[in-house]
N, C-alpha and C positions, 0 to 999 in steps of 0.2 A: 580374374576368372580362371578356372582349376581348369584342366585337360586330363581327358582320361584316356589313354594311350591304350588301344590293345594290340597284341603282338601276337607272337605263333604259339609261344605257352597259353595263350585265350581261345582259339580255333581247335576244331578237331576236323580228321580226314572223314569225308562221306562218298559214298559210290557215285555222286553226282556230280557237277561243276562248279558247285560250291561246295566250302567250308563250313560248319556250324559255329556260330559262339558261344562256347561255354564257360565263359567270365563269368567271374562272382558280381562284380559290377553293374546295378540297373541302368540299362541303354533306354529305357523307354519315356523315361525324364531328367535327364540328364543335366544339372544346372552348370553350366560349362560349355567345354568343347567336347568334342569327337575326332580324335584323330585315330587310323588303322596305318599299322605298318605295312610299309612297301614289301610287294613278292607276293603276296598270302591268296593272292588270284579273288576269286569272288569269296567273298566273307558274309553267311546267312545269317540274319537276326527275326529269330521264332515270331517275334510279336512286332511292336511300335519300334522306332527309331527315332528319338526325339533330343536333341539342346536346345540352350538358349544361346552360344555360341556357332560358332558354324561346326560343320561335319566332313572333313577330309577324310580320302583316301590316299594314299601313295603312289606311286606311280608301280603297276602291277598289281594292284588290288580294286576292286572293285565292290559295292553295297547294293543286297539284295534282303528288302524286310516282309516278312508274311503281311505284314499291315503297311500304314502307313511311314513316311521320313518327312521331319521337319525340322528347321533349324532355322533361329531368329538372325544367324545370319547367313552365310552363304552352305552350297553343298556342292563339293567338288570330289571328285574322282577318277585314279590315272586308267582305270578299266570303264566299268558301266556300271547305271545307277536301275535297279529296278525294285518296285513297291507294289505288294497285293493289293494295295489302296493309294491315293493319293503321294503326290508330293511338292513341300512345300517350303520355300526357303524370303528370308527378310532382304535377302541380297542374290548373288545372281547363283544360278543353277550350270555347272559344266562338265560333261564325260570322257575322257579319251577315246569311250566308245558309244554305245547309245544310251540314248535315257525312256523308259518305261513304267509306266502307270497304270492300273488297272482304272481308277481314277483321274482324277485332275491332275493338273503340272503346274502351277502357278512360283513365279519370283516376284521379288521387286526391282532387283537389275534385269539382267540377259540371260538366255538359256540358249546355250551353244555345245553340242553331242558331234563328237567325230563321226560318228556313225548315225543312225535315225533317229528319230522324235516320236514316242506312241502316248497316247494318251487314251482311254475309255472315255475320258468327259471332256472339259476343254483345255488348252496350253494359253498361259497368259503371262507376256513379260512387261515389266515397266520401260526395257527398254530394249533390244533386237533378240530375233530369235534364230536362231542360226544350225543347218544342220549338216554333215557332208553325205549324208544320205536323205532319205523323205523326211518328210514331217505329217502326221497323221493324226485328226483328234476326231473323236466321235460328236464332240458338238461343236462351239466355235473355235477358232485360233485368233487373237489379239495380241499383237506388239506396240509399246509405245516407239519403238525405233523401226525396223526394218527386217524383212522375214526372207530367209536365202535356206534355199534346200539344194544340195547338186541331185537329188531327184526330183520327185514330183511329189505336191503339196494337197491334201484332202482335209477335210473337216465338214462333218454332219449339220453344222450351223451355216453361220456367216465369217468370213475370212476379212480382219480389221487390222492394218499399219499404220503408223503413223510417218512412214517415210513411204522407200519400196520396198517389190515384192520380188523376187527373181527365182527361178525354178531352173534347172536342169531338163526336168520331164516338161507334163502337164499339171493344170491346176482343177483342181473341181471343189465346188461349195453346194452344200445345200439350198442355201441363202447368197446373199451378197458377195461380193469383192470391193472392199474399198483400200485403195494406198494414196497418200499426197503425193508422190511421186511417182517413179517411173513402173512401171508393170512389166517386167522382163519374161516369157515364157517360152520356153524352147518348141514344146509343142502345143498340143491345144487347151483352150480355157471352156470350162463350162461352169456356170451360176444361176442357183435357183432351181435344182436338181432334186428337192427335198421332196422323195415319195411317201415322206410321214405326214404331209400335208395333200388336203384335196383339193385344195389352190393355191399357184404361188403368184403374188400383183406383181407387177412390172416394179416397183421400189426393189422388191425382195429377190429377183434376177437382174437386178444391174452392176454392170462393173466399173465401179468408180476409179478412174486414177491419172492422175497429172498427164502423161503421156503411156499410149500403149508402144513399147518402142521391139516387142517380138514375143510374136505369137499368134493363132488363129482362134477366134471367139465361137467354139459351135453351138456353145446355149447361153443366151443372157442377153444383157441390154448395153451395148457399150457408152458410155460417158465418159471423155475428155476433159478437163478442167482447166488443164492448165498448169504447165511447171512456174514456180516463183520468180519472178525476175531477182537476176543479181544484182547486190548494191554496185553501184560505179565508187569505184575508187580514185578520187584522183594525186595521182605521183607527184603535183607538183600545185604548190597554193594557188590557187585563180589568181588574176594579174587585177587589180586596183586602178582603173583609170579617172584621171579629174576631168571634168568638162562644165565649164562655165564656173565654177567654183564650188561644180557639185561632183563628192567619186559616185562612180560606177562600180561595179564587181565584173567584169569580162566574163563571158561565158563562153566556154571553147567546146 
């Protein structure tokens, strides 16, 4: 698969925080990869940002497309990732600083931002989502692993883990809260908050998750579940006893 490298002869200077791209090279379907050389700070692409490879940055650079970014495999960058429209990657999503969307955020791995998580529509990882600032979507948030903000965590819908949830701040959902595991929140939780509706049922305000281990609930339904029990291991083969001419298996 080819790579199309652009560097500092492909950029031009703008009165802004970013650079323009003025490569001769279509970025907008790109069959390859995407790689940006390190330094060039944020790097502007007019339209789409598209491979069928992944789409790096360098460390000191960062992607910012009037439309949408997607890549069948990963998109990664040493600054921040920001798109007029969606963004979309076959594998996981990562920024040295934040990631932004006017649109949706969807991966198939993890989406992990040094800095915030913004999305217009919803944020969906196959597998944790990870931010060191908020994490913020206008409709739902979905991870198939585990959702950590060192601030506080919102979404317009319902908020969905498949492990846990842990916040810095507060958490608030329009809808639900569910995690299998543990629910960490530094300050307060509210769920089922959605003023786009003119009812919300007691499903649609509950907070699902294994254990609530910190935080106060000021709107919602709390529900408990339950953490997994751990398999028992044991160090040493169970001891084999005869009796009468029949074994046993000892059970200690």
């Amino acid at each position: 698969m080819k790579t199309l490298r652009i560097t500092k002869s492909d950029v031009k200077e703008t009165t802004n925080y970013w650079k323009d791209y003025v490569g001769k090279e279509d970025i907008s379907n790109c069959e390859g990869h995407i790689e940006i050389e390190g330094g060039l700070g944020y790097v502007r692409f007019a339209g789409r940002l598209s491979a069928t490879g992944h789409i790096f940055a360098e460390a000191g650079s960062g992607i910012k497309a009037g439309s949408g970014i997607k890549a069948g495999e990963g998109i990664e960058a040493g600054s921040g990732i920001e798109a007029g429209e969606g963004i979309k990657a076959g594998s996981g999503i990562k920024a040295g600083e934040g990631i932004e969307a006017a649109s949706g955020i969807e991966a198939g791995e993890g989406i992990e931002a040094g800095w915030g998580i913004e999305a217009g529509w919803g944020i969906k990882a196959g597998e944790g989502i990870e931010a060191g600032e908020g994490i913020e979507a206008g409709s739902g948030i979905e991870a198939g692993e585990g959702i950590e903000a060192g601030e506080g965590i919102k979404a317009g819908w319902g908020i969905k883990a498949g492990e846990g949830i842990e916040a810095g701040w507060g958490i608030e959902a329009g809808l639900f809260i569910d995690c299998k595991l543990v629910l960490n929140i530094s300050y307060r939780i509210f769920a089922g908050l959605a003023i786009w509706k003119k009812e919300v049922n007691d499903e649609e305000k509950t907070i699902t998750c294994g254990k609530l281990e910190n935080g106060k609930v000021e709107y919602g339904i709390l529900k408990e579940i339950g953490l997994p029990q751990d398999e028992v291991e044991c160090e040493k083969p169970s001891e084999i006893i005869e009796l009468n001419g029949n074994k046993y298996q000892l059970i200690k």
